[in-house]
C-alpha positions as CSV (number, residue, x, y, z in Angstrom):
1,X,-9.8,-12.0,-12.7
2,X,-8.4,-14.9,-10.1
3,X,-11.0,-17.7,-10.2
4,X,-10.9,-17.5,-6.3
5,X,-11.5,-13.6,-5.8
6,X,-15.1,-12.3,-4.5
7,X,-15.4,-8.6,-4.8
8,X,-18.4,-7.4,-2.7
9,X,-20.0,-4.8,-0.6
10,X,-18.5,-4.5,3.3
11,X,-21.0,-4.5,6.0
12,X,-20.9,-4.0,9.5
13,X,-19.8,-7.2,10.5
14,X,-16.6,-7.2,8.3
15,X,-14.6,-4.8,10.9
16,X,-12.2,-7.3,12.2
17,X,-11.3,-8.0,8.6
18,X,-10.9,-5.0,8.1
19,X,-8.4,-3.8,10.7
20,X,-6.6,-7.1,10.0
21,X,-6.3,-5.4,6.3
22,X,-4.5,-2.2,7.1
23,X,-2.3,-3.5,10.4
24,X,-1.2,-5.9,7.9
25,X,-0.5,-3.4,5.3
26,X,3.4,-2.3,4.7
27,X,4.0,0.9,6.9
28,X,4.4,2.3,3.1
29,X,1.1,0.8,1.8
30,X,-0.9,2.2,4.7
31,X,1.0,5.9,4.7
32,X,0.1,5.8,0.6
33,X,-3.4,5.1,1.5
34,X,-4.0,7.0,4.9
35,X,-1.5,10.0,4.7
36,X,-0.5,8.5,8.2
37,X,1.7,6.1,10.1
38,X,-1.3,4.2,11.5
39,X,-1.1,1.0,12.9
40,X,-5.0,0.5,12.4
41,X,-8.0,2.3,12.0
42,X,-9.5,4.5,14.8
43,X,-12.9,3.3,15.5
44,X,-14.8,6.4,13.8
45,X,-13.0,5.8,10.4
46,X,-13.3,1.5,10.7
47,X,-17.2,2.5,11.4
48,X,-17.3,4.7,8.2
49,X,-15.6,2.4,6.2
50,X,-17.7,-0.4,6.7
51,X,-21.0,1.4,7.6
52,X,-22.1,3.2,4.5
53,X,-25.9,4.2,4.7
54,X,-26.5,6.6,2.0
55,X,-27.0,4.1,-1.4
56,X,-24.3,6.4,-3.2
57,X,-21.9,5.8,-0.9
58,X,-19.9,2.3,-1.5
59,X,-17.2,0.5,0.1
60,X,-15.8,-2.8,-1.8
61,X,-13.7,-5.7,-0.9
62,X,-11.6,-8.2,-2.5
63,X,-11.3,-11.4,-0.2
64,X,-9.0,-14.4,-1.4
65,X,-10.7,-17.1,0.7
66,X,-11.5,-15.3,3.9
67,X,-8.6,-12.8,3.9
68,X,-9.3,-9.4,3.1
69,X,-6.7,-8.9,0.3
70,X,-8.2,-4.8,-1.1
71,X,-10.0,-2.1,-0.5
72,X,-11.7,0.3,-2.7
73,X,-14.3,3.2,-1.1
74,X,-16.3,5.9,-2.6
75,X,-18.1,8.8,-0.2
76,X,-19.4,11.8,-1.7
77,X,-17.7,11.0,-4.8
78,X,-14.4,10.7,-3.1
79,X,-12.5,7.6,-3.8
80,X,-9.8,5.9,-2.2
81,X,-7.9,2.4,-3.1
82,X,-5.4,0.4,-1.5
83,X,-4.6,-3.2,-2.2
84,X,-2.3,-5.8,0.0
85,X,1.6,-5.6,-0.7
86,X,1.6,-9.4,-1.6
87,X,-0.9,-8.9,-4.7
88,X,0.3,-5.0,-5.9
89,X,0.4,-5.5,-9.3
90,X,-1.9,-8.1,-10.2
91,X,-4.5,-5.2,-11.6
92,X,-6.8,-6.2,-8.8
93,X,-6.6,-2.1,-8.3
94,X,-7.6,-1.5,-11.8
95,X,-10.5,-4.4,-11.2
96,X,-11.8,-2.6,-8.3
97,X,-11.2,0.6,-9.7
98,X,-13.9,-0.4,-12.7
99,X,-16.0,-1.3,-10.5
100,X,-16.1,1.7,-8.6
101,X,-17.1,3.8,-11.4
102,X,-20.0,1.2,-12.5
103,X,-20.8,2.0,-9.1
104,X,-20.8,5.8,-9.5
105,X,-22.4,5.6,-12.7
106,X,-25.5,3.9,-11.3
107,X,-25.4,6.1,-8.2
108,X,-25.9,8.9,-10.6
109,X,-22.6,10.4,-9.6
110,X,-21.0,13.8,-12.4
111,X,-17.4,14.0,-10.6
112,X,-15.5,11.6,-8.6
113,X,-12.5,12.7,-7.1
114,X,-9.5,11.7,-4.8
115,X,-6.1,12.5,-3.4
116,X,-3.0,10.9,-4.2
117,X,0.7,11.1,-2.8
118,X,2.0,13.1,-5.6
119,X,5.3,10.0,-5.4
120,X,2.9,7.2,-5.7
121,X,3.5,6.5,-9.3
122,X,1.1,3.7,-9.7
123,X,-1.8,5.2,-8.0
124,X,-1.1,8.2,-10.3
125,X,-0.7,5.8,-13.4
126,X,-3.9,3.8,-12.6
127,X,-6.0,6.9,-12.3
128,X,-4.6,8.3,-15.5
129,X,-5.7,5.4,-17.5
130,X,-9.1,5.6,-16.3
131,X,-9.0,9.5,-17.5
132,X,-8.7,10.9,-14.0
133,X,-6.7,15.0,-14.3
134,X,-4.4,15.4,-12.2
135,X,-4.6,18.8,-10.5
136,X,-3.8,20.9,-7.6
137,X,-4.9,19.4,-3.9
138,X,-3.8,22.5,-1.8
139,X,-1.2,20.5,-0.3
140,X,2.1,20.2,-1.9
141,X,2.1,16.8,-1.0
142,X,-1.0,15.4,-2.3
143,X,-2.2,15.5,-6.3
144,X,-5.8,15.9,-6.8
145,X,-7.5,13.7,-9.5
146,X,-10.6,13.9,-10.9
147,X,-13.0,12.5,-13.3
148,X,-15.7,14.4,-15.0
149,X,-18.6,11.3,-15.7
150,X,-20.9,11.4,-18.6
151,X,-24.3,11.8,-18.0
152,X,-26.3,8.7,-19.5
């Protein structure tokens, strides 16, 4: 891990960071992540994302200094991932991604789940190596993954 990354929980107050984020995203990086050309978030999904009141529920940051460099969320055992163009490849995703399922472990979570674009490779990759199935979404489009966690 970089010796001047913080990974930690959003609050309310990090919403400016937040939008900063994704408008600074590649139109790519934010169409992998949000199945949309968005520009930014629409207030009701910035308010979800950093407003997360039932304890299962998590959304994660990585900040180099005070910028907002990833994003990792999980809501009712859905997750969802997306990490700055500068820093793609760094495994930052695969550091978030571990902590996202100490996260659901605690939370007591059996399945967590998510949608990927079935051409984003890495995504696809990085949930494979974690033991995420690829499977079926509904939409030709979109892969479902999911991981089956082991009860402690």
């Amino acid at each position: 891990m970089r010796p001047d990354l913080v990974i930690r929980r959003l609050t309310q107050d990090d919403g400016a960071l937040v939008q900063a984020f994704v408008r600074g995203l590649s139109p790519r990086s934010r169409r992998e992540r949000y199945f949309a050309a968005i520009s930014e978030l629409v207030p009701r999904e910035l308010e979800r994302t950093t407003r997360r009141p039932d304890p299962r529920d998590a959304s994660l940051a990585a900040f180099e200094g005070d910028a907002l460099i990833a994003l990792a969320e999980c809501a009712g055992g859905e997750i969802a991932l997306v990490v700055a163009d500068a820093v793609q490849g760094t495994c930052l995703g695969r550091e978030l991604m571990q902590r996202l399922l100490y996260h659901a472990r605690g939370a007591k979570l059996t399945v967590l789940h998510g949608l990927v674009r079935e051409g984003n490779r890495a995504m696809l990759r990085l949930a494979a190596s974690f033991g995420f199935r690829p499977g079926p979404s509904g939409d030709p489009d979109l892969v479902r993954v999911e991981l089956a966690l082991a009860r402690a």
